[in-house]
FITI-116624 format. One record per residue (C-alpha): residue number from 1; residue in one letter; y, x, z. Coordinates in nm, 3 decimals. Example, Ala and Ser with C-alpha at 12.3 -4.5 7.8 and 13.67 -1.06 7.14 Angstrom:
(1,"A",(-0.450,1.230,0.780));
(2,"S",(-0.106,1.367,0.714));
END
This chain:
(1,"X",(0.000,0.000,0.000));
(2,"X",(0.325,0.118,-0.137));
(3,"X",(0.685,0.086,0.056));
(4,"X",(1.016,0.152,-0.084));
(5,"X",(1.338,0.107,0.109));
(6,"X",(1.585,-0.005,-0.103));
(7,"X",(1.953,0.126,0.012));
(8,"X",(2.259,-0.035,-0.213));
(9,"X",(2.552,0.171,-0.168));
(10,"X",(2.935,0.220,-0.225));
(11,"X",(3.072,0.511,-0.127));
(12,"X",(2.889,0.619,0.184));
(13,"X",(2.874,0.991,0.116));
(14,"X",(2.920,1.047,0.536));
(15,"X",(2.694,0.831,0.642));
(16,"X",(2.415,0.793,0.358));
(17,"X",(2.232,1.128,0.450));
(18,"X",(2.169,0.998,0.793));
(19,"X",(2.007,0.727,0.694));
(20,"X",(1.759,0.871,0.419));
(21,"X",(1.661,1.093,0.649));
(22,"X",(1.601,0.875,0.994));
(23,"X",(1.335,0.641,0.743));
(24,"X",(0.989,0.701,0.857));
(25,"X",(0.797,0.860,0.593));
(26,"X",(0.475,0.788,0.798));
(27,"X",(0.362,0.419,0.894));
(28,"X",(0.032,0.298,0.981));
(29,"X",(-0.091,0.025,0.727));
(30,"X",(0.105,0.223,0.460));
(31,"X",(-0.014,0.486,0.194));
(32,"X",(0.355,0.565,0.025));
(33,"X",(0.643,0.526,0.137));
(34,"X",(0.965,0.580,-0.097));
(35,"X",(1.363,0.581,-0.069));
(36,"X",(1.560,0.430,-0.375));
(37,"X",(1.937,0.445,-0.355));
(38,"X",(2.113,0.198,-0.595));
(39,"X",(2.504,0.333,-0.614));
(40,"X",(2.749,0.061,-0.716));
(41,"X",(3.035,0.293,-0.906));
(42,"X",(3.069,0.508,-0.632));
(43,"X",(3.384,0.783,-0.666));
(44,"X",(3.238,1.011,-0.412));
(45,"X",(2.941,1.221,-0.370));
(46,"X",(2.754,0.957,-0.223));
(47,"X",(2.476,1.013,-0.521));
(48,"X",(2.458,1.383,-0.477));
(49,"X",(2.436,1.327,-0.109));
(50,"X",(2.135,1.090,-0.173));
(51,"X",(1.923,1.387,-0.370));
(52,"X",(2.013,1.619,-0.154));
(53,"X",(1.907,1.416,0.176));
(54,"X",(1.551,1.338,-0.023));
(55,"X",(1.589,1.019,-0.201));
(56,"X",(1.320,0.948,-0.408));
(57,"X",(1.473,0.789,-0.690));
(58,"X",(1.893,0.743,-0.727));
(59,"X",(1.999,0.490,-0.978));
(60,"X",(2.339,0.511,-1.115));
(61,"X",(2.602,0.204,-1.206));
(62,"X",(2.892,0.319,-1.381));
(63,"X",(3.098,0.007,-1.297));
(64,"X",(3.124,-0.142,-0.923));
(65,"X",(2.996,-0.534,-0.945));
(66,"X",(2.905,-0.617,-0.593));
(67,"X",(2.682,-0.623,-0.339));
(68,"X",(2.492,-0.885,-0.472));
(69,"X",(2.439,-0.774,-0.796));
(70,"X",(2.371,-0.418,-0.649));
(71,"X",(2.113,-0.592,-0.393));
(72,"X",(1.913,-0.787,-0.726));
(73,"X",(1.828,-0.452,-0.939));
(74,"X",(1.711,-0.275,-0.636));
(75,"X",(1.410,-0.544,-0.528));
(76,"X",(1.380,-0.511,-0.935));
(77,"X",(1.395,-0.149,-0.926));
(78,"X",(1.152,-0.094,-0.621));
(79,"X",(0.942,-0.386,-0.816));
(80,"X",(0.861,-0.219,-1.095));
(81,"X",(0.837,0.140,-0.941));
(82,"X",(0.537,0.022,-0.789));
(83,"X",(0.610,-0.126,-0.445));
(84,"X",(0.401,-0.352,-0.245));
(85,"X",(0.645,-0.398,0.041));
(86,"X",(1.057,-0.355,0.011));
(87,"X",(1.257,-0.281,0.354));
(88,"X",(1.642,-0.312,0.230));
(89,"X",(1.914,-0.164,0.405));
(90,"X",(2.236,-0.064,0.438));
(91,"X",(2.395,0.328,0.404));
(92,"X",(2.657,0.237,0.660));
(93,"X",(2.428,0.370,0.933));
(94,"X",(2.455,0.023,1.137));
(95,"X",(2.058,-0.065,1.140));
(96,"X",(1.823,0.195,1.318));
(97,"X",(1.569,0.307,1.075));
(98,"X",(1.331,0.396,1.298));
(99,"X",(1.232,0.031,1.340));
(100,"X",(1.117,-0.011,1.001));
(101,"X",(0.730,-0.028,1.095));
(102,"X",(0.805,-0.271,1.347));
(103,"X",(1.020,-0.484,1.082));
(104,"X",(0.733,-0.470,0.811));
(105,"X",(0.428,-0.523,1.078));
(106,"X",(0.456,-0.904,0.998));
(107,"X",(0.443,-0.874,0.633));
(108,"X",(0.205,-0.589,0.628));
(109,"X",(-0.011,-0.789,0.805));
(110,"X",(0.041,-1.109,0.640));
(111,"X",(0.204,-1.343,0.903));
(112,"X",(0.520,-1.315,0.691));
(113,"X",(0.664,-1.299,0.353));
(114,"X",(1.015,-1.186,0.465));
(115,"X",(1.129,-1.028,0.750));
(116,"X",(1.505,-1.048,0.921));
(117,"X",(1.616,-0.765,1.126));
(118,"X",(1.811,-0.955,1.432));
(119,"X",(2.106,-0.793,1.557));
(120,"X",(2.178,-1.075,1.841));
(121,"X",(2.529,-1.040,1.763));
(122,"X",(2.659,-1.202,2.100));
(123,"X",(2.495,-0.843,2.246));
(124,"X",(2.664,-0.622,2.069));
(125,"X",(2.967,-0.519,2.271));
(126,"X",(3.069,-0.208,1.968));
(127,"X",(3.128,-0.498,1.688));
(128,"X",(3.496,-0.574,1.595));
(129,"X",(3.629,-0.881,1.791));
(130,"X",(3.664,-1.090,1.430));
(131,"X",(3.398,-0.933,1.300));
(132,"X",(3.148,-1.110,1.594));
(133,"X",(3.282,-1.411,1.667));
(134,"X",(3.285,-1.452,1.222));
(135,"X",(2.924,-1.359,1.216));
(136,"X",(2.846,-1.612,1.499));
(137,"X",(3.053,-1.886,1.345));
(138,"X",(2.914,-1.843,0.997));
(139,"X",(2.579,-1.792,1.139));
(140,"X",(2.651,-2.132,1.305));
(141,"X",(2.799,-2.318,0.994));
(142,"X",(2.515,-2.236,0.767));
(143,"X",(2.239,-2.298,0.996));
(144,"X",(2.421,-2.642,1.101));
(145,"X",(2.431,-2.766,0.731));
(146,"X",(2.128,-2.635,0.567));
(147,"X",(1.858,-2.741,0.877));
(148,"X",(1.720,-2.414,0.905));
(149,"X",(1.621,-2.217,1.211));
(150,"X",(1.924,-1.982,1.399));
(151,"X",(1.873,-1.632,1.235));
(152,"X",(2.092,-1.353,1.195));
(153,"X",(2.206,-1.498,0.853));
(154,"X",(2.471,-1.213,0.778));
(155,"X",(2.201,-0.888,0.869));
(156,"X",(2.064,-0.655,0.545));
(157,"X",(1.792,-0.531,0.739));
(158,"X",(1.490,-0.709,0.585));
(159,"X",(1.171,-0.645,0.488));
(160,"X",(0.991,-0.810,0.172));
(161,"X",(0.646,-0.870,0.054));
(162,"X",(0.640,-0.809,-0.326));
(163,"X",(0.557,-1.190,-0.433));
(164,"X",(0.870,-1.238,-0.226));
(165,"X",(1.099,-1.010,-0.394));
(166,"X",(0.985,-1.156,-0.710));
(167,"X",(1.055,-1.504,-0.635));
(168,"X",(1.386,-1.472,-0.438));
(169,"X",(1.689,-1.574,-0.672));
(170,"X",(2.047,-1.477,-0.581));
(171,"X",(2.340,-1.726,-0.677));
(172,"X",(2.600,-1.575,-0.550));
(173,"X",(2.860,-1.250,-0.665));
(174,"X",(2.978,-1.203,-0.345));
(175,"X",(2.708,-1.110,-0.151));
(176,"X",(2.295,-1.226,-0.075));
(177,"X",(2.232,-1.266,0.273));
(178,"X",(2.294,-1.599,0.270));
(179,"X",(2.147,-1.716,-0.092));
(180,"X",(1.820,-1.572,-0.035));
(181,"X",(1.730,-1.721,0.299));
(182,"X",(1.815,-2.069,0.102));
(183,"X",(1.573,-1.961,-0.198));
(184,"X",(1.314,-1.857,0.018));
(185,"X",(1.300,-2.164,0.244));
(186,"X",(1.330,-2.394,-0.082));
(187,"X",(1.030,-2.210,-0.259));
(188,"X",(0.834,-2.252,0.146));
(189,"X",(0.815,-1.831,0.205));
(190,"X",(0.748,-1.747,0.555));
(191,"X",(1.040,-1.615,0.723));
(192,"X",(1.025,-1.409,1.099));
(193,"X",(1.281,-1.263,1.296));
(194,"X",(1.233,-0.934,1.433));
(195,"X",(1.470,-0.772,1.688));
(196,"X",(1.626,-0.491,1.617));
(197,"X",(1.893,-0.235,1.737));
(198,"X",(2.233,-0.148,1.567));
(199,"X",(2.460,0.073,1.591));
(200,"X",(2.846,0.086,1.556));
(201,"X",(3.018,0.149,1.233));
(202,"X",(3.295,0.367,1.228));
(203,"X",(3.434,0.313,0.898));
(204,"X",(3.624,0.036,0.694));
(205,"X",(3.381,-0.261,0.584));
(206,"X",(3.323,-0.203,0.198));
(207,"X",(3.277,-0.604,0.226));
(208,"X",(3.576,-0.706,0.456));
(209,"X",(3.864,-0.639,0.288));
(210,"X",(4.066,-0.859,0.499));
(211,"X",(3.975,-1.081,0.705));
(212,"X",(4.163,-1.392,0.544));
(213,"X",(3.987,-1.296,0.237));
(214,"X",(3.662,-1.245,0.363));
(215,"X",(3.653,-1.592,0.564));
(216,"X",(3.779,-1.763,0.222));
(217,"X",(3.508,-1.596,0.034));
(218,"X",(3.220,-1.557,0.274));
(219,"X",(3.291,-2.002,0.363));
(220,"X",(3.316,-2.069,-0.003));
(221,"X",(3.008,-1.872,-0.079));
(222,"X",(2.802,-2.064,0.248));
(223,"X",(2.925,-2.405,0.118));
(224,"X",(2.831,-2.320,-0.267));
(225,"X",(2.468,-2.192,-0.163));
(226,"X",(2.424,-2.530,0.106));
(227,"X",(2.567,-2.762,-0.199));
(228,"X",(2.333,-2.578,-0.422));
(229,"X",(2.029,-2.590,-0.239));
(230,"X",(2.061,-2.876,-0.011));
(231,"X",(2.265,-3.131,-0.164));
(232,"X",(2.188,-3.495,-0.019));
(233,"X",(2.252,-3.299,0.324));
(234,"X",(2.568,-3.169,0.241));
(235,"X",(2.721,-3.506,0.083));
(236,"X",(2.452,-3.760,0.259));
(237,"X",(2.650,-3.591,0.584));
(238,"X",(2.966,-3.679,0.399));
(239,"X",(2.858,-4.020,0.313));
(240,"X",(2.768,-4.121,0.660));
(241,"X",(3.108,-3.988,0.826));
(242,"X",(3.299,-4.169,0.571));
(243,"X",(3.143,-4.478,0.596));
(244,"X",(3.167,-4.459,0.997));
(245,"X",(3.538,-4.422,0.949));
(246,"X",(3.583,-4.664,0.722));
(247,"X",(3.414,-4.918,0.953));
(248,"X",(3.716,-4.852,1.196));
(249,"X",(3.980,-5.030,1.007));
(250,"X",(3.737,-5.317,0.963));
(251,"X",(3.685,-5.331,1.312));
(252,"X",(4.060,-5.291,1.391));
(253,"X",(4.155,-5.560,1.133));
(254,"X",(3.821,-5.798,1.226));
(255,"X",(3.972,-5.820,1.617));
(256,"X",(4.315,-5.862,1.523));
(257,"X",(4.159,-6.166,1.300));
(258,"X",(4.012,-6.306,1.621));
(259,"X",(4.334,-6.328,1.793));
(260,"X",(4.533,-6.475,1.454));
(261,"X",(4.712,-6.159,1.341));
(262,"X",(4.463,-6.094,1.046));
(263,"X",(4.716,-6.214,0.775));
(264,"X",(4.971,-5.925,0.817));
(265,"X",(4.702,-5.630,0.812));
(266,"X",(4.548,-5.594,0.531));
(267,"X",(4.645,-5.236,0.442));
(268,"X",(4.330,-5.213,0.678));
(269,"X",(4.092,-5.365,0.470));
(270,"X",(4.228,-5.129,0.181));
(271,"X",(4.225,-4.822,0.347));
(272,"X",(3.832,-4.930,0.479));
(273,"X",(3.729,-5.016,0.111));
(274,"X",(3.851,-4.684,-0.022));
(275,"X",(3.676,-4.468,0.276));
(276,"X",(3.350,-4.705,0.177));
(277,"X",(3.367,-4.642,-0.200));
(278,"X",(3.419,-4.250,-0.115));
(279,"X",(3.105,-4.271,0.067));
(280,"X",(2.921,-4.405,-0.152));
(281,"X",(3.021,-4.187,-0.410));
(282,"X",(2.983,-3.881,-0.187));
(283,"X",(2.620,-4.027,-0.133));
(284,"X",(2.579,-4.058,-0.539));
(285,"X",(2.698,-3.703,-0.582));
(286,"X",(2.404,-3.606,-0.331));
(287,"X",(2.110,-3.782,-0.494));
(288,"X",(2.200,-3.664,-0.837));
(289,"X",(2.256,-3.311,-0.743));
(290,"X",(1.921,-3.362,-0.507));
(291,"X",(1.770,-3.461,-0.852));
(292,"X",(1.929,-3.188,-1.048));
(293,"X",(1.737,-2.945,-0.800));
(294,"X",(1.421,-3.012,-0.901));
(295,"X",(1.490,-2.881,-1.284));
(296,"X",(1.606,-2.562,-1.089));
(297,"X",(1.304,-2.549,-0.930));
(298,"X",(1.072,-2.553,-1.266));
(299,"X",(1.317,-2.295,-1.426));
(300,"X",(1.254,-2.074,-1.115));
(301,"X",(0.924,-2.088,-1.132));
(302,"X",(0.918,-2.001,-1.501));
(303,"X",(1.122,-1.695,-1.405));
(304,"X",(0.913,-1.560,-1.136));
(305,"X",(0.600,-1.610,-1.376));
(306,"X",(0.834,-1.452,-1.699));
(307,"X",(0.887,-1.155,-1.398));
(308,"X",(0.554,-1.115,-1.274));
(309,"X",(0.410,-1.099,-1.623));
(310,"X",(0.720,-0.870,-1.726));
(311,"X",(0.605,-0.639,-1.398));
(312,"X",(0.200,-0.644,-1.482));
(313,"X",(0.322,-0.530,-1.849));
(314,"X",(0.528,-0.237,-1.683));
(315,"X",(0.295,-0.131,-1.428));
(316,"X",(-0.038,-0.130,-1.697));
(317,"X",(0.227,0.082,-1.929));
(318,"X",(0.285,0.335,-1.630));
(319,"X",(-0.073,0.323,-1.578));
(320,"X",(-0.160,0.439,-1.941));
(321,"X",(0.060,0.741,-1.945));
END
């Protein structure tokens, strides 16, 4: 069994060297295991560092296009390089590598398809005021409106199985933490939680510009990815709080009926009828886009067969030479 730990980077020539060198290149249950560094446009030596430190294989982008994109070609990458299991990381130095056995245990051994490395963010006294109470409220949000269990939504420090990594989809250009715990409960992948230490980053957040901007994107990108994948709960949610509102008027102008003041309040009954037809619209707008889903779901699964057949082809090619 093969394991390649996948490390997307943008200039992190001070820290990346650290990190290569802290993975365990000896884990029980594993024959191989491999470091692949993808660099997103870097302007510093962060790719020379990598060779230099021992990674295994550095891929080069010439033009920065996110974390997300970064994050998608290296599962590919580590997919078609042979890997049975992918650990992905960050080069920031946040996530102790050392714990990479005990993040991959559960997939090694089957009892999970993906593994989360859990920071418990209300622990960690180093993290930037904003940058906690963010990760806690997000974390919050998106477990609130999708229905899924309270994980560490916003860690990188996850470990894959390779049917995993083939199926996972990422909808997003901002960044995947989010999008891929949505794709993997939708397609019914095992998910565990494993604890985890981290440490304190020192430098600027290559993803947190500003925090204004980072709240607008990171919210936009959590309410695109719940609309997306779980769309009667977003607007059936919407539906129901609009109707409950609109029963107020009603109510108000119903009473004031009772006591023969009804005549003079109708702007009551019109401001009820429009909550009520937004509701049901807002209800509409979930069922169709719940329908929509399920053509999603038959073009996903003709990717990840178009993939895994795309991956047997490469690997029997490798093979022959």
């Amino acid at each position: 069994m093969k394991l390649i730990v996948t490390i997307p980077v943008f200039n992190e020539e001070e820290n990346l060297a650290e990190v290569i060198r802290e993975i365990p290149r000896s884990i029980p249950g594993i024959d191989k295991v491999e470091v692949l560094v993808v660099d997103d446009g870097s302007s510093d030596r962060t790719c020379e560092i990598a060779r230099e430190a021992g990674a295994d294989y550095v891929i080069e982008r010439k033009r920065n296009k996110g974390l997300a994109m970064t994050f998608k070609q290296a599962l590919w990458e580590a997919l078609i390089r042979g890997a049975d299991v992918i650990v992905n990381t960050d080069g920031d130095n946040h996530y102790d590598q050392s714990r990479i056995p005990e993040l991959i245990a559960p997939v090694v051994e089957g009892r999970a398809e993906i593994t989360i490395g859990s920071r418990k963010v209300a622990e960690l006294d180093h993290m930037p005021f904003w940058n906690k109470h963010l990760n806690r409220f997000g974390s919050w949000m998106f477990t609130k409106w999708s229905g899924m269990p309270k994980y560490d939504v916003s860690t990188g420090f996850r470990g894959y199985s390779k049917d995993a990594a083939l199926r996972l989809q990422v909808y997003s250009l901002h960044t995947y933490v989010h999008t891929t715990l949505l794709s993997a409960q939708d397609q019914r992948l095992g998910v565990m939680e494993v604890p985890i230490k981290a440490r304190q980053v020192t430098r600027e957040s290559r993803l947190i510009k500003s925090v204004p901007s980072h709240v607008w994107k990171a919210g936009e990108n959590i309410v695109r990815n719940i609309v997306l994948f779980r769309p009667l709960r977003f607007f059936g949610l919407n539906a129901i709080f609009l109707f409950l509102i609109g029963i107020i008027p009603i109510l108000r102008w119903f009473y004031l009926y009772l006591v023969g003041e009804g005549s003079g309040h109708l702007q009551s009954l019109t401001l009820a009828g429009v909550l009520i037809i937004l509701s049901f619209n807002s209800l509409m707008l979930g069922m169709l886009g719940s329908s929509m889903g399920w053509t999603r779901k038959v073009s996903e699964e003709a990717l990840y067969f178009a993939k895994r057949q795309t991956l047997e082809k490469i690997m029997e090619d490798h093979h022959d030479e």
